[in-house]
PyMOL Python script that loads the backbone (N, CA, C, O; Angstrom):
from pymol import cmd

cmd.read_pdbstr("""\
ATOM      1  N   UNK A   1     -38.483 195.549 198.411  1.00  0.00           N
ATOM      2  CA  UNK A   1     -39.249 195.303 197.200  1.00  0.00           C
ATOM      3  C   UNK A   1     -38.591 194.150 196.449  1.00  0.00           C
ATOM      4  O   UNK A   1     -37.401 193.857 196.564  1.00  0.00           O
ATOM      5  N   UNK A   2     -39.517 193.490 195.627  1.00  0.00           N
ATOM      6  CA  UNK A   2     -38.860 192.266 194.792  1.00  0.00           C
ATOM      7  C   UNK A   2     -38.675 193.194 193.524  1.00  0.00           C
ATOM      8  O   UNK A   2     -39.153 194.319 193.377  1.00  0.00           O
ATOM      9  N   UNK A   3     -37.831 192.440 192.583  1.00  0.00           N
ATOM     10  CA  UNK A   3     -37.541 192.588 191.185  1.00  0.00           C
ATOM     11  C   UNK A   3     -39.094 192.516 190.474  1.00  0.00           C
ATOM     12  O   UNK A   3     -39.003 193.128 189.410  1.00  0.00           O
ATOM     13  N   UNK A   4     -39.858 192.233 190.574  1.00  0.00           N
ATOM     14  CA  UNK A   4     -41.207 192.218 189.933  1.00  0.00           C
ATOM     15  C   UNK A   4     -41.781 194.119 190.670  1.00  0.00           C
ATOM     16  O   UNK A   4     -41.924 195.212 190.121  1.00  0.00           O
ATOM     17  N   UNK A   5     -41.891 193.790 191.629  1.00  0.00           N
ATOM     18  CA  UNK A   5     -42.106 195.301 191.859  1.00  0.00           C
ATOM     19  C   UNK A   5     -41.487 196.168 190.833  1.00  0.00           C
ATOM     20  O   UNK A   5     -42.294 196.792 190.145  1.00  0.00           O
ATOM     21  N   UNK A   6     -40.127 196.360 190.557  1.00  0.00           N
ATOM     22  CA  UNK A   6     -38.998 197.307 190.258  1.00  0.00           C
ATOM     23  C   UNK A   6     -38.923 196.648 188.330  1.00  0.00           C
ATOM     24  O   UNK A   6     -37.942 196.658 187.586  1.00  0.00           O
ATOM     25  N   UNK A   7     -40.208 196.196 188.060  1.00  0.00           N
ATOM     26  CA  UNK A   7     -40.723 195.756 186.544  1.00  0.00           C
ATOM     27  C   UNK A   7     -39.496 194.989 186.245  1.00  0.00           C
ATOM     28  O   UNK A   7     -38.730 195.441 185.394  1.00  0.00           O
ATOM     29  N   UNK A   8     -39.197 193.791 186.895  1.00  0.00           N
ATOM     30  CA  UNK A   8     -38.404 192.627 186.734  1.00  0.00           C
ATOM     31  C   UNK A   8     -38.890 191.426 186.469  1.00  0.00           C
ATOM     32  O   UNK A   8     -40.092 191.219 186.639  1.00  0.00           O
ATOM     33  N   UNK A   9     -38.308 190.744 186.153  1.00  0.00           N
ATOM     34  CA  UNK A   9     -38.969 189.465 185.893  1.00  0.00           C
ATOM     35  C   UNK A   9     -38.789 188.056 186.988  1.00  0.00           C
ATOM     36  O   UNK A   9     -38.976 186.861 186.758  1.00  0.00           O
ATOM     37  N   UNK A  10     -38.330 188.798 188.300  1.00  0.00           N
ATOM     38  CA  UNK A  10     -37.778 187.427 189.077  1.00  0.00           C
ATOM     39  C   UNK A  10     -38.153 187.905 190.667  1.00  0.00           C
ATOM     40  O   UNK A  10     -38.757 188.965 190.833  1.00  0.00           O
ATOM     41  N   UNK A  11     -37.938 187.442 191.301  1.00  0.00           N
ATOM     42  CA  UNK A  11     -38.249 187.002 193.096  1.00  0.00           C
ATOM     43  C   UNK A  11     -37.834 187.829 193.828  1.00  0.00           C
ATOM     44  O   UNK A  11     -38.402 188.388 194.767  1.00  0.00           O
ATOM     45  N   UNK A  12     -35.971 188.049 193.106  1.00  0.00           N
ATOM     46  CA  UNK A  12     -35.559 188.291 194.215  1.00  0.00           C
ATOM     47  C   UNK A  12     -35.294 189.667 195.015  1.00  0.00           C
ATOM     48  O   UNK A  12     -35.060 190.659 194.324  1.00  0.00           O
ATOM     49  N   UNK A  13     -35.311 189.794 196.314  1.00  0.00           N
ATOM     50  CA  UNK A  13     -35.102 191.208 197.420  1.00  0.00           C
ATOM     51  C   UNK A  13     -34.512 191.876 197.062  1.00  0.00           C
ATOM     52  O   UNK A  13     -33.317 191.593 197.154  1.00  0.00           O
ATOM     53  N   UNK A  14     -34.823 193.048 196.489  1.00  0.00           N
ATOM     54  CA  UNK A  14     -33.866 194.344 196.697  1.00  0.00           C
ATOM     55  C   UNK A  14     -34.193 195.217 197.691  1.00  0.00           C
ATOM     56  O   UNK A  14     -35.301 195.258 198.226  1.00  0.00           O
ATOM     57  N   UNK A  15     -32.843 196.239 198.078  1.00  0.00           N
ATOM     58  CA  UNK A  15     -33.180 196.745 198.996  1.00  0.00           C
ATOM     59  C   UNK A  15     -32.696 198.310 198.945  1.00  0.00           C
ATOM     60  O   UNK A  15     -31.659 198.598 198.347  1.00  0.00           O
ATOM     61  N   UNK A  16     -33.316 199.088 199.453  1.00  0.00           N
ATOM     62  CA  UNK A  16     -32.837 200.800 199.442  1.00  0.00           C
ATOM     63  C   UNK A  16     -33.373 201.368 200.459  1.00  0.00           C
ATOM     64  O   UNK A  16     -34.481 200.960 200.806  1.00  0.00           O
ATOM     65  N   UNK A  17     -32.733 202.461 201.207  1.00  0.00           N
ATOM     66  CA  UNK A  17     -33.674 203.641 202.008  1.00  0.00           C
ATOM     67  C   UNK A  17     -33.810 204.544 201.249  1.00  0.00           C
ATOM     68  O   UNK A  17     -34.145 205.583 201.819  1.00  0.00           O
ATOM     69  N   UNK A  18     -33.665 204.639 199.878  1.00  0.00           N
ATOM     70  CA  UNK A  18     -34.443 205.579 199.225  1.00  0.00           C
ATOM     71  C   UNK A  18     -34.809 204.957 198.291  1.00  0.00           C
ATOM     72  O   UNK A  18     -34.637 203.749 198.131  1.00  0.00           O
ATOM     73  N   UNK A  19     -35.656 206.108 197.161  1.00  0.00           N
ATOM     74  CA  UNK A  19     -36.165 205.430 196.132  1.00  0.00           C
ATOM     75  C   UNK A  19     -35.011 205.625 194.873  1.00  0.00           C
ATOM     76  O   UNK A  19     -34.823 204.988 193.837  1.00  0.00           O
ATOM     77  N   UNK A  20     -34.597 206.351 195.240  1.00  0.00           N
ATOM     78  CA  UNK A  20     -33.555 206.356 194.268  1.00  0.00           C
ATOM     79  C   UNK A  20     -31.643 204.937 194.496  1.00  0.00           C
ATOM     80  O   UNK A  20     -30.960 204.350 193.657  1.00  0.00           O
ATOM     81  N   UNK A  21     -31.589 205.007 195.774  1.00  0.00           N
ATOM     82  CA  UNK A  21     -31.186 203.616 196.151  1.00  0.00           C
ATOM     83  C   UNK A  21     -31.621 202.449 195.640  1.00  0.00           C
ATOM     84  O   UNK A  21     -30.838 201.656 195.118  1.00  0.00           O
ATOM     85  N   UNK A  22     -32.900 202.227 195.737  1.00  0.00           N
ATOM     86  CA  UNK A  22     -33.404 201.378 195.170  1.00  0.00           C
ATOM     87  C   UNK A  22     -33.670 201.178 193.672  1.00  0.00           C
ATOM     88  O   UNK A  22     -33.819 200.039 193.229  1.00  0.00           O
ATOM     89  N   UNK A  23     -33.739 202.357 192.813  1.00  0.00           N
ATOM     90  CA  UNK A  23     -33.550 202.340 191.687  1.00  0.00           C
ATOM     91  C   UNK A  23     -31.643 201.820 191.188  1.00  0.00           C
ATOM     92  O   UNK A  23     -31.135 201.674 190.076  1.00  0.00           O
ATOM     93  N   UNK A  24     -31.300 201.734 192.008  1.00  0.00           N
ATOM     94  CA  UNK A  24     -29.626 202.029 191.543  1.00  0.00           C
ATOM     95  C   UNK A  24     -29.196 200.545 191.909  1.00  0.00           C
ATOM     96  O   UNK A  24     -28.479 199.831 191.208  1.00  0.00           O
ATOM     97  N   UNK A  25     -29.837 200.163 193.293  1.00  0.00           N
ATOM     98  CA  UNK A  25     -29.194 198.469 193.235  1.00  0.00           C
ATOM     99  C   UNK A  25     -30.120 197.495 192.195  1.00  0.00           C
ATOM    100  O   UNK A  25     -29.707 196.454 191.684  1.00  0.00           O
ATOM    101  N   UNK A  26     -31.244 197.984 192.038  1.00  0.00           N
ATOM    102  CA  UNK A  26     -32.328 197.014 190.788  1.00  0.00           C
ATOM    103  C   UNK A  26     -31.329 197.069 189.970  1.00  0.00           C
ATOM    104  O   UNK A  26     -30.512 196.169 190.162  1.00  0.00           O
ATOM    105  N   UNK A  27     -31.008 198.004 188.871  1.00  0.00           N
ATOM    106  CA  UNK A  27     -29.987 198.170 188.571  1.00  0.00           C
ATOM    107  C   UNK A  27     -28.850 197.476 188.277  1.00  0.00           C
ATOM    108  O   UNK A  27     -28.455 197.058 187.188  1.00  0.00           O
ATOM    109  N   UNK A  28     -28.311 197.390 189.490  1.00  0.00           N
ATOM    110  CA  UNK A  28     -27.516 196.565 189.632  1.00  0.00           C
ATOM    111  C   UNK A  28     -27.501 194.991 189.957  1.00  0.00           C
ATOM    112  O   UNK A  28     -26.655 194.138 189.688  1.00  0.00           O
ATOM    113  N   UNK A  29     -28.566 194.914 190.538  1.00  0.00           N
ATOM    114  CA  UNK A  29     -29.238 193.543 190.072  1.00  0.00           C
ATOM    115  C   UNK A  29     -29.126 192.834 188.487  1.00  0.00           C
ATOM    116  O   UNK A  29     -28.529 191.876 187.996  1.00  0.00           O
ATOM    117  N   UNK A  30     -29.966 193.788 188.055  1.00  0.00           N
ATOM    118  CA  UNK A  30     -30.197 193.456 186.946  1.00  0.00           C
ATOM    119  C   UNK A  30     -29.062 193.337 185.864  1.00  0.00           C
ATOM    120  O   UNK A  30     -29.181 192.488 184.980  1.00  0.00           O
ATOM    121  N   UNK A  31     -27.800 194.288 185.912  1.00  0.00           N
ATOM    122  CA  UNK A  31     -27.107 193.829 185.345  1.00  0.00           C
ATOM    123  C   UNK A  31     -26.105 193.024 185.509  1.00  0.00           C
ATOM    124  O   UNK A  31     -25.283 192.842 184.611  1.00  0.00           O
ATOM    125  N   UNK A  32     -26.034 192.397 186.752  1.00  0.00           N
ATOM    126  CA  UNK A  32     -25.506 191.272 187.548  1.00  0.00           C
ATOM    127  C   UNK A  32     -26.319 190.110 186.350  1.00  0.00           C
ATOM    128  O   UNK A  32     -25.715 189.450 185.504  1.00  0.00           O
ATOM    129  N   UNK A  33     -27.814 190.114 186.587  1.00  0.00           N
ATOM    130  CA  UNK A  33     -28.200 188.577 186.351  1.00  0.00           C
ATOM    131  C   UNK A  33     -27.901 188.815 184.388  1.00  0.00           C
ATOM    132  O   UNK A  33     -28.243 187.861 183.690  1.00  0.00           O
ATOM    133  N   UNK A  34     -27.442 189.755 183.849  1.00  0.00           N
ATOM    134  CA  UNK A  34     -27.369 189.940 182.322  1.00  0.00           C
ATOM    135  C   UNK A  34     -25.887 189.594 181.936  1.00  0.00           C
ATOM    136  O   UNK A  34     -25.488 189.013 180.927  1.00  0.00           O
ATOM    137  N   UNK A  35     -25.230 190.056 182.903  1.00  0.00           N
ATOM    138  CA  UNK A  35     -23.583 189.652 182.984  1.00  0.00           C
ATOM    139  C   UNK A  35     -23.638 187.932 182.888  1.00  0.00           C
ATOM    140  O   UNK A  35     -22.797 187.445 182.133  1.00  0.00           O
ATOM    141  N   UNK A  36     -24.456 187.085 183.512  1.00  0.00           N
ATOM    142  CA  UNK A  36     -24.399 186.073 184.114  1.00  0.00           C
ATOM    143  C   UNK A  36     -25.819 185.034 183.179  1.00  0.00           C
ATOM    144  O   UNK A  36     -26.476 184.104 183.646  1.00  0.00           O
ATOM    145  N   UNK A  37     -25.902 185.686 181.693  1.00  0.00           N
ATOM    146  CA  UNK A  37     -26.686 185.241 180.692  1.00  0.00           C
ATOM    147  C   UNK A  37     -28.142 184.995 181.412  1.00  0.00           C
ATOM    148  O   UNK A  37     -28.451 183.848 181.733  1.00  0.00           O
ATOM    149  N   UNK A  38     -28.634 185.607 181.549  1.00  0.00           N
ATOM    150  CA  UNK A  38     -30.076 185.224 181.932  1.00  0.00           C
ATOM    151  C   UNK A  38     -31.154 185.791 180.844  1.00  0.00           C
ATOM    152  O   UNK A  38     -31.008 186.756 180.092  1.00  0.00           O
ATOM    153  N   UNK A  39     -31.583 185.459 180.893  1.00  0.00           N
ATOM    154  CA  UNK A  39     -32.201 185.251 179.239  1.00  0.00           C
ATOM    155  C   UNK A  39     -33.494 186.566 179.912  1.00  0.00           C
ATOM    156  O   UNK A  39     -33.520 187.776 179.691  1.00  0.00           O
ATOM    157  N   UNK A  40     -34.210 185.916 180.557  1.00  0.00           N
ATOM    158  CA  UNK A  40     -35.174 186.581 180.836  1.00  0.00           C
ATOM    159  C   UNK A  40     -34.810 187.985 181.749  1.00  0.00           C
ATOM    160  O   UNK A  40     -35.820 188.561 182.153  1.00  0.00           O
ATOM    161  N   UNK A  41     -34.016 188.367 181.981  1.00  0.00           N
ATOM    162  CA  UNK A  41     -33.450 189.769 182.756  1.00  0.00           C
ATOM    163  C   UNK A  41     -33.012 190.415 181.046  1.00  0.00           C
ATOM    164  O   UNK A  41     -33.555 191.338 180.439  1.00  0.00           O
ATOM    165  N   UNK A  42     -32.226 189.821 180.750  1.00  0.00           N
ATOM    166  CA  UNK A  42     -31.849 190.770 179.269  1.00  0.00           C
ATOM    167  C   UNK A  42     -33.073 191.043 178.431  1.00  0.00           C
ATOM    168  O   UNK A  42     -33.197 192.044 177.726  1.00  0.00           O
ATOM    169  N   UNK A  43     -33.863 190.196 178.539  1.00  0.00           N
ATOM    170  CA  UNK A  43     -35.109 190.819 177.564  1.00  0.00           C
ATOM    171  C   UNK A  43     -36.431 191.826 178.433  1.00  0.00           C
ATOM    172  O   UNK A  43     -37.444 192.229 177.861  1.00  0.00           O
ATOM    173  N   UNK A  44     -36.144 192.044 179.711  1.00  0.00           N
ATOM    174  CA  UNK A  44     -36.660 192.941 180.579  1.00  0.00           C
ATOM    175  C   UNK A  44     -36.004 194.152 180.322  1.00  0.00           C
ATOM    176  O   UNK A  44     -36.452 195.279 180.111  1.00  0.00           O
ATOM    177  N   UNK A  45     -34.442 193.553 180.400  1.00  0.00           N
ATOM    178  CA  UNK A  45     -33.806 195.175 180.586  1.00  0.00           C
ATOM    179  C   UNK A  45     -34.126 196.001 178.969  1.00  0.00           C
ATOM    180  O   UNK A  45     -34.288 197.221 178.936  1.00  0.00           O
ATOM    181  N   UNK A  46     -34.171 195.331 177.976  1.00  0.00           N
ATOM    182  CA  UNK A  46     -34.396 195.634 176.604  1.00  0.00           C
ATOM    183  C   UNK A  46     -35.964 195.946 176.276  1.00  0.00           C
ATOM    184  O   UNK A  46     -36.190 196.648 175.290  1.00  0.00           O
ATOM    185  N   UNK A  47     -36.841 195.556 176.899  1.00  0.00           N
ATOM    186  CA  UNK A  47     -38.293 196.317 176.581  1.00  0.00           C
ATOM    187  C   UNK A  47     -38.147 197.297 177.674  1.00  0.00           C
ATOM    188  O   UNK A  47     -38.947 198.226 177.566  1.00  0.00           O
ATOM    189  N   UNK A  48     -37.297 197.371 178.778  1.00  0.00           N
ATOM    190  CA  UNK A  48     -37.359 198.788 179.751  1.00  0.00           C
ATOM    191  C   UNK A  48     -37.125 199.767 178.629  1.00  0.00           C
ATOM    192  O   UNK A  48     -37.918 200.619 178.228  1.00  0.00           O
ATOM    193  N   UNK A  49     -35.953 199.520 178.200  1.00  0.00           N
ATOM    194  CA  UNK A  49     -34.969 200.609 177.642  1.00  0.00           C
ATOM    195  C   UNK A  49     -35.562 201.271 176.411  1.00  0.00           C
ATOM    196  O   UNK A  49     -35.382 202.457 176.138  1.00  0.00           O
ATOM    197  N   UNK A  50     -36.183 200.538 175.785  1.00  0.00           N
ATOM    198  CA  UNK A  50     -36.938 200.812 174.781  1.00  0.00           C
ATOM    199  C   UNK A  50     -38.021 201.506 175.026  1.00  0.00           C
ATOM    200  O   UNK A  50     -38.286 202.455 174.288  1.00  0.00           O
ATOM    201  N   UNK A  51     -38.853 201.178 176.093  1.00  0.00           N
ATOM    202  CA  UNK A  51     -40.446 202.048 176.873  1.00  0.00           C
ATOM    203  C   UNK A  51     -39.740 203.578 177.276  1.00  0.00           C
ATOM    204  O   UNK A  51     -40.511 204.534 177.345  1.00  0.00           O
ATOM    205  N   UNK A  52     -38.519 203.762 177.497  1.00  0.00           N
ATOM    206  CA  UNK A  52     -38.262 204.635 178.380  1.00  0.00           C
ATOM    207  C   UNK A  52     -37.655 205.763 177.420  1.00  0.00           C
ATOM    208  O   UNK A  52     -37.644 206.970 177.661  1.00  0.00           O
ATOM    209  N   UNK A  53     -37.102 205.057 176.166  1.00  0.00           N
ATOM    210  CA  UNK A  53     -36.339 205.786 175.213  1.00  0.00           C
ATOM    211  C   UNK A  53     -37.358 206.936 174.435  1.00  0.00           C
ATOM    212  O   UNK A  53     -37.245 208.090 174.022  1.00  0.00           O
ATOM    213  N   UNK A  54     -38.364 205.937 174.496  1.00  0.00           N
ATOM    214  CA  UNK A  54     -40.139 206.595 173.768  1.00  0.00           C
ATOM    215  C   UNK A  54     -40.671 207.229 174.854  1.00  0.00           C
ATOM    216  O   UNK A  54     -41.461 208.104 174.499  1.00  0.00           O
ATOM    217  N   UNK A  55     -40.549 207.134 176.044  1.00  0.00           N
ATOM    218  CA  UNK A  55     -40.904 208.894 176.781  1.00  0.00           C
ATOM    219  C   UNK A  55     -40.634 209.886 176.780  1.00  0.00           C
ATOM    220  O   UNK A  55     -39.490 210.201 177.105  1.00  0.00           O
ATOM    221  N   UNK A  56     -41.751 211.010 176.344  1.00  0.00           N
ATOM    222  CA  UNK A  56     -41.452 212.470 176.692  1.00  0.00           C
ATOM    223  C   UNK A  56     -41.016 212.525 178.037  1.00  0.00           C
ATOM    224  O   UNK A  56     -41.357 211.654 178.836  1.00  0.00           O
ATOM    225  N   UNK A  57     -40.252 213.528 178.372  1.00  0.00           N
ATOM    226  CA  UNK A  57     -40.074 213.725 179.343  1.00  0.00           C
ATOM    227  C   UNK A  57     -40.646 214.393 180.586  1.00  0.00           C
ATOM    228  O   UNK A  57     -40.071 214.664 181.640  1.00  0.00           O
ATOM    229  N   UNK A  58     -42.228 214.648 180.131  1.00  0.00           N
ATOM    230  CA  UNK A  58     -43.132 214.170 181.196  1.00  0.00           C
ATOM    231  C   UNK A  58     -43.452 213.701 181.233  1.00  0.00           C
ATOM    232  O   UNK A  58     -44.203 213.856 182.195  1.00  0.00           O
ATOM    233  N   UNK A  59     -43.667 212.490 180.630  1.00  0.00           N
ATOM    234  CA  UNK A  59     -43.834 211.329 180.809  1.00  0.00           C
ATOM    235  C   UNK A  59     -43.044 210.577 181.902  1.00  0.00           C
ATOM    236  O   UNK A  59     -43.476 209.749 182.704  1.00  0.00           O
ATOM    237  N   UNK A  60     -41.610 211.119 181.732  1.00  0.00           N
ATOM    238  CA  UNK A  60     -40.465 210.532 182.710  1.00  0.00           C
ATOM    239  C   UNK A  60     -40.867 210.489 183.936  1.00  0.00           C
ATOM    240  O   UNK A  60     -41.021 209.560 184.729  1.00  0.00           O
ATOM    241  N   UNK A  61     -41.104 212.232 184.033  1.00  0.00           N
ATOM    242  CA  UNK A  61     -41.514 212.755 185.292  1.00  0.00           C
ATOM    243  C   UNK A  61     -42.511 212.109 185.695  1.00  0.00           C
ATOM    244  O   UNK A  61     -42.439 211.991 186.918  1.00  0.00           O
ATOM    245  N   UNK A  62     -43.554 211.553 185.208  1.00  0.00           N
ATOM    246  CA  UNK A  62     -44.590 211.152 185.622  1.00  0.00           C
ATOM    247  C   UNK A  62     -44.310 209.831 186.253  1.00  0.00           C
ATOM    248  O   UNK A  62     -44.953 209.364 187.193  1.00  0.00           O
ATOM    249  N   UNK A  63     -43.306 209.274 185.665  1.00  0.00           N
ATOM    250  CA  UNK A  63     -43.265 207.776 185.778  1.00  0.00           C
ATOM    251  C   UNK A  63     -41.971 207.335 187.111  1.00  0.00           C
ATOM    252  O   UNK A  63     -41.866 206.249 187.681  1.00  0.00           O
ATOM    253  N   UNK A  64     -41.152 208.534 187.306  1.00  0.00           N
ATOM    254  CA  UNK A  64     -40.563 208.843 188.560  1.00  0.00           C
ATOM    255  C   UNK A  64     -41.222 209.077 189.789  1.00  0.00           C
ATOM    256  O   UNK A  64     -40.752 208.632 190.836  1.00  0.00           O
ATOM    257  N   UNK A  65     -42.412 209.824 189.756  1.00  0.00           N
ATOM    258  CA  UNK A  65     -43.421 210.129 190.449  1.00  0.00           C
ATOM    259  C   UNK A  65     -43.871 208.803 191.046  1.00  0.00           C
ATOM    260  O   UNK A  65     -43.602 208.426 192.187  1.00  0.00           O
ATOM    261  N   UNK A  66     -44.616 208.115 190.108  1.00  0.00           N
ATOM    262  CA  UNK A  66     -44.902 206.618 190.542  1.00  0.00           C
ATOM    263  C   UNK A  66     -44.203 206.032 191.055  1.00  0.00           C
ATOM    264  O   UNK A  66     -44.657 205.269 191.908  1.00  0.00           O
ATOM    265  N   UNK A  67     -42.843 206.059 190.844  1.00  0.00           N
ATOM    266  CA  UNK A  67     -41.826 205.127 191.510  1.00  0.00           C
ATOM    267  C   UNK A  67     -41.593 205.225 192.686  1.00  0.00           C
ATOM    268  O   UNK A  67     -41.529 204.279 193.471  1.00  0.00           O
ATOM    269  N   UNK A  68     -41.421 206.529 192.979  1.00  0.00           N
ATOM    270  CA  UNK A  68     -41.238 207.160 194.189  1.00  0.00           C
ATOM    271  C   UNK A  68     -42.408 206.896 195.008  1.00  0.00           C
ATOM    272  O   UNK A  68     -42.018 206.283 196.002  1.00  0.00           O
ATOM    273  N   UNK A  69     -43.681 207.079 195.047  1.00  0.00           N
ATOM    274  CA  UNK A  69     -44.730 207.180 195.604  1.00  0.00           C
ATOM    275  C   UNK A  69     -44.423 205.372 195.545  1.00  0.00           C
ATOM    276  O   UNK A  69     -43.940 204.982 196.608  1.00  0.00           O
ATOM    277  N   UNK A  70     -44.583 204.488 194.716  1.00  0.00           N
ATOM    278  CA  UNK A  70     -44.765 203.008 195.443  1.00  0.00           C
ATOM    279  C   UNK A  70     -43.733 202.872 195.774  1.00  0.00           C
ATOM    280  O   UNK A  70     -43.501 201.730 195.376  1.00  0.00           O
ATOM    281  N   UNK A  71     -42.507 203.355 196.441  1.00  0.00           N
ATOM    282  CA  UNK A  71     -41.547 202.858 196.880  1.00  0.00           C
ATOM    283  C   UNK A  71     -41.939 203.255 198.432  1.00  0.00           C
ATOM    284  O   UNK A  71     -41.796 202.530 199.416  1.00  0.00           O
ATOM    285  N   UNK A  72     -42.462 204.573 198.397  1.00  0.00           N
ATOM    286  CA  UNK A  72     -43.391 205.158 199.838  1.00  0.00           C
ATOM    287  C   UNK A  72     -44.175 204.171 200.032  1.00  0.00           C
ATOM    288  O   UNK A  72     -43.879 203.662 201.113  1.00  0.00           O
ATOM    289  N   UNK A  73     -45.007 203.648 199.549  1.00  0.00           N
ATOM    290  CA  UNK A  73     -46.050 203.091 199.958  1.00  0.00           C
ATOM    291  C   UNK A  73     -45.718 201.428 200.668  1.00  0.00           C
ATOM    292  O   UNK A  73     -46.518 200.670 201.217  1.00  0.00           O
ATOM    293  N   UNK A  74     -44.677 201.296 200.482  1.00  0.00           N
ATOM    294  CA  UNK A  74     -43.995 199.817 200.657  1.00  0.00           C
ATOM    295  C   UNK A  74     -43.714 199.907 202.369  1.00  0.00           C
ATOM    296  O   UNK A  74     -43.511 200.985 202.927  1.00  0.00           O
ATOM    297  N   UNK A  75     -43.736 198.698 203.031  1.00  0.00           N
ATOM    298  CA  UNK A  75     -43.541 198.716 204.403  1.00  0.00           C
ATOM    299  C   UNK A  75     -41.844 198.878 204.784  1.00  0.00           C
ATOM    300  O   UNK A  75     -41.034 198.758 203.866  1.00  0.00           O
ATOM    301  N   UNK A  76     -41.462 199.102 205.920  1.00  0.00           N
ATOM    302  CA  UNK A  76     -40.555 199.869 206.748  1.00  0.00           C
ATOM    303  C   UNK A  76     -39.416 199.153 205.870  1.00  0.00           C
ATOM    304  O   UNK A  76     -38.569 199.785 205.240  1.00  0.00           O
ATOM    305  N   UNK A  77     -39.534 197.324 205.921  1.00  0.00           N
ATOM    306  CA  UNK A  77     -38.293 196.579 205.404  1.00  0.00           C
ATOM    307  C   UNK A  77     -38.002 196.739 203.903  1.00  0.00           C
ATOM    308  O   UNK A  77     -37.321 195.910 203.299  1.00  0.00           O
ATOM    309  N   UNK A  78     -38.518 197.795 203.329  1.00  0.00           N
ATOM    310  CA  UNK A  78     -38.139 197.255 201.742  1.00  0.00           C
ATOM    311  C   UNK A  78     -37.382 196.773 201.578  1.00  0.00           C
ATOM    312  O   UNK A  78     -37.126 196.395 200.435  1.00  0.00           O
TER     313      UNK A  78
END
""", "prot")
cmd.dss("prot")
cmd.show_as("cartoon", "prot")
cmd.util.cbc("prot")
cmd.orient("prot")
């Protein structure tokens, strides 16, 4: 999956055999390119954090659900 998949703002490949892998190197992506001043990753990671802070927590659930399911739905190489 790219960083736009994983609600990023950039190109590049991430990779996981799970969905939760893949939640954890985005992640780490992301705070790689924030370490490294990127303007547009810090203001991604800051409307995430904020969308996520304002979920009920079924909402969460709901929105884990999705993640999981398009991370399924993605071909063999994610």
């Amino acid at each position: 999956m790219i960083c736009k998949q994983l609600y990023g703002p950039c190109e590049a490949l991430i990779h996981g055999e799970t969905a939760e892998e893949m939640m954890e190197n985005s992640q780490k992506h992301a705070i790689e390119m924030v370490a490294n001043g990127d303007k547009v990753h810090i203001d991604a990671m800051e409307a995430m954090r904020k969308q996520h802070m304002d979920m009920t927590p079924e909402a969460q659930k709901q929105w884990m659900e999705k993640f999981q399911n398009d991370f399924a739905a993605q071909p063999e190489d994610k």
